[in-house]
C-alpha positions in Angstrom: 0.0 0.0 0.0 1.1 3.5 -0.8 1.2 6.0 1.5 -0.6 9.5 0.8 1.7 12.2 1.6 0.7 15.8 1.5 2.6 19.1 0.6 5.8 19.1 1.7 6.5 22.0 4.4 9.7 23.5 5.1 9.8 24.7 8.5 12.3 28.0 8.3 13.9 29.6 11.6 15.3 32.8 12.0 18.9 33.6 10.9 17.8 30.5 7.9 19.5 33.1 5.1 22.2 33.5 7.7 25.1 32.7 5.0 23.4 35.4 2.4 23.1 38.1 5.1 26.8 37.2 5.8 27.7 37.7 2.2 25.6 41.0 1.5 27.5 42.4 4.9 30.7 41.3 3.4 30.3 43.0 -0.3 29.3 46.0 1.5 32.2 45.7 3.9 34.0 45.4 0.7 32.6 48.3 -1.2 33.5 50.6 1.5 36.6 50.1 1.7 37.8 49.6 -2.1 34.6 52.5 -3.5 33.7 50.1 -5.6 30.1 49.3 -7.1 28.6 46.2 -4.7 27.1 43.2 -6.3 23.3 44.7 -6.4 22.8 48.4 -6.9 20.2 49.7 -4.2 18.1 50.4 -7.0 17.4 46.5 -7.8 16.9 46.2 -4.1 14.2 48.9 -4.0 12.5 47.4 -7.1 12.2 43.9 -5.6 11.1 45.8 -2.6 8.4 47.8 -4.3 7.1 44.2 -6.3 6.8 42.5 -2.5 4.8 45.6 -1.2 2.5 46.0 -4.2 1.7 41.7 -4.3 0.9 41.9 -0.6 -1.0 45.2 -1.2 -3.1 43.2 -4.3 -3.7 40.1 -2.3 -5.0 42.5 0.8 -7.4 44.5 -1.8 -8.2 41.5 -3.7 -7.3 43.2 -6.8 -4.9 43.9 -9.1 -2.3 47.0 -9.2 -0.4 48.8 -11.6 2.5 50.4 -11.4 3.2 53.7 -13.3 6.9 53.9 -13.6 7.0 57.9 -14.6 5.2 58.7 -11.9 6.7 55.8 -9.7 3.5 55.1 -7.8 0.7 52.6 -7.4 -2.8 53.1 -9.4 -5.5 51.1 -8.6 
């Protein structure tokens, strides 16, 4: 007999993207000292940032957004 297994759940802790954060801290470290440009400009940080805020701001409205890069906000 086979036994029925449902979704597989990862269970994450804090400190779980403990070696990334250690690696962003370290390229900024990094840039500091040598001026040079890090690995991701704050501007695709800020862009991933404003994607999150606008998919948790859809699924809380129920509806879809826009955004309206020339103006750089939200319509609805």
């Amino acid at each position: 007999m086979f036994k029925k297994s449902g979704p597989s759940r990862v269970e994450r802790r804090p400190g779980a993207f403990d070696s990334a954060t250690r690696a962003h801290i370290r390229n900024f470290l990094e840039c500091v000292q040598s001026r040079k440009d890090p690995n991701a400009p704050v501007e695709a940080g800020q862009a991933a940032n404003i994607v999150l805020c606008m998919a948790m701001q859809s699924l809380r409205q129920g509806r879809r957004l826009k955004w309206n890069p020339a103006s750089r906000t939200v319509e609805t």
